[in-house]
C-alpha distance (Angstrom), angle and dihedral (degrees) to the residues before:
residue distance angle dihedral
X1 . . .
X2 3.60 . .
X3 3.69 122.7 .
X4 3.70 132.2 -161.8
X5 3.84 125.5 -115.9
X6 3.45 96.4 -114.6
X7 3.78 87.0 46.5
X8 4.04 85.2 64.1
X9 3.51 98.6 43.6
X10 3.95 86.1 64.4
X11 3.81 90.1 71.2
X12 3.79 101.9 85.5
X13 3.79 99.0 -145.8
X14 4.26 109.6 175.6
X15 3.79 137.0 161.1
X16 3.75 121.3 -106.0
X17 3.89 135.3 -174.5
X18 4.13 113.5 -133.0
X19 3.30 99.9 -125.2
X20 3.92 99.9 173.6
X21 4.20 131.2 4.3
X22 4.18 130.2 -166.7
X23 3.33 129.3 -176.2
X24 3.77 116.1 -110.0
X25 3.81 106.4 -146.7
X26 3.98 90.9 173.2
X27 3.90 90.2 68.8
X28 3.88 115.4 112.0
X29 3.76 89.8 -130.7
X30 4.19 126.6 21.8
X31 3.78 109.7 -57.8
X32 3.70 137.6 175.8
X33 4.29 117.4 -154.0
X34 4.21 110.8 -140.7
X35 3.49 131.2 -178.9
X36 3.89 109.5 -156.3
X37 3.77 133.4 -163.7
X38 3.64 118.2 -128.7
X39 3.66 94.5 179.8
X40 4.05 131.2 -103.3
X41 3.70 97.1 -52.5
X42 3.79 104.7 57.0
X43 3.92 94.4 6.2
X44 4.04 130.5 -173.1
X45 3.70 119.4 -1.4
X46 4.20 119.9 169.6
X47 3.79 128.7 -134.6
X48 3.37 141.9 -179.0
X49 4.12 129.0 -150.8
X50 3.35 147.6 170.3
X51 3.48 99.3 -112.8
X52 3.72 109.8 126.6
X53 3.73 109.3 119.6
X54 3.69 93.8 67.8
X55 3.30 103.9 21.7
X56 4.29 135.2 54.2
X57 3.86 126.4 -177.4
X58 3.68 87.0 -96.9
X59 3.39 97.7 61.7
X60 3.99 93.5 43.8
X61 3.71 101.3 63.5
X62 3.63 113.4 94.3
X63 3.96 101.5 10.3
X64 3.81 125.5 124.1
X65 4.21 122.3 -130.5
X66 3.89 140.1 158.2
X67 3.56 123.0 -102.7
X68 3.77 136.9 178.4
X69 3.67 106.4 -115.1
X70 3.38 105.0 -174.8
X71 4.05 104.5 62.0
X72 4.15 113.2 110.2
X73 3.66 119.5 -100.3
X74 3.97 109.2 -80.9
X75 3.37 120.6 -150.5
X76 4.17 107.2 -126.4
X77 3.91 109.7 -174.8
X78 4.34 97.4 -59.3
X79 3.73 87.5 -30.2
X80 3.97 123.5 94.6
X81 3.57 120.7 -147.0
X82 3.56 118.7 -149.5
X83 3.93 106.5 179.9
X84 3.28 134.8 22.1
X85 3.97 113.8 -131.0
X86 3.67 120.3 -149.5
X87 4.23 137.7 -115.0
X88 3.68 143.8 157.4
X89 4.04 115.6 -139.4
X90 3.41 123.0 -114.0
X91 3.59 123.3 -135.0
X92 3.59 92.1 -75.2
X93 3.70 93.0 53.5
X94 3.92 89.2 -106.0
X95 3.61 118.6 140.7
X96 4.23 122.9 -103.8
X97 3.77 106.5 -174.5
X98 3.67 123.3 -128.8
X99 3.76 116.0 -112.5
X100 3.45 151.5 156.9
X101 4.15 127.2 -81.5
X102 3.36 89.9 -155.0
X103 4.13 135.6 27.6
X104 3.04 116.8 -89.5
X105 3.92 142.2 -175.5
X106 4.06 109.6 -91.1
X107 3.85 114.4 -109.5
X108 3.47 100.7 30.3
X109 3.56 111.8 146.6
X110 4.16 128.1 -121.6
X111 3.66 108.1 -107.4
């Protein structure tokens, strides 16, 4: 199905920093809890994702991914996620988030 330009530019797709990450052991399946920055404008918004095969809270803190922005609040167990990050699967179906190669400022939006 084809969609119109302006139909894509209603998905608000930005880059945010994780800033902080927490396990979230009330998850039906293996979840980590991250708060990312999104800069001064919009600022912090929390997630959570099932992203634990590749990736630990270690190895959260600090990196840059997309998000959509502009989703309602969804209630997850007692946690509410505000954005919804971004990934591709790998051949396993596991998820590999979507990033930046190089640093960039937080908020800027996919074009």
């Amino acid at each position: 199905m084809d969609i119109s330009f302006d139909e894509f530019m209603k998905t608000d797709i930005r880059v945010g920093t994780i800033i902080r990450t927490e396990v979230f052991p009330e998850a039906r399946k293996p979840a980590i809890k991250m708060w990312i920055d999104f800069g001064p404008k919009i600022g912090e918004k929390k997630t959570s994702a099932q992203i634990t095969h590749h990736y630990d809270l270690d190895s959260l803190s600090g990196r840059q991914v997309a998000a959509v922005i502009n989703f309602p609040p969804r209630q997850i167990g007692k946690f509410i996620s505000e954005v919804l990050v971004l990934g591709f699967p790998d051949e396993d179906g596991e998820v590999v988030l979507i990033g930046t190669d190089i640093k960039v400022p937080n908020g800027g939006r996919l074009y």
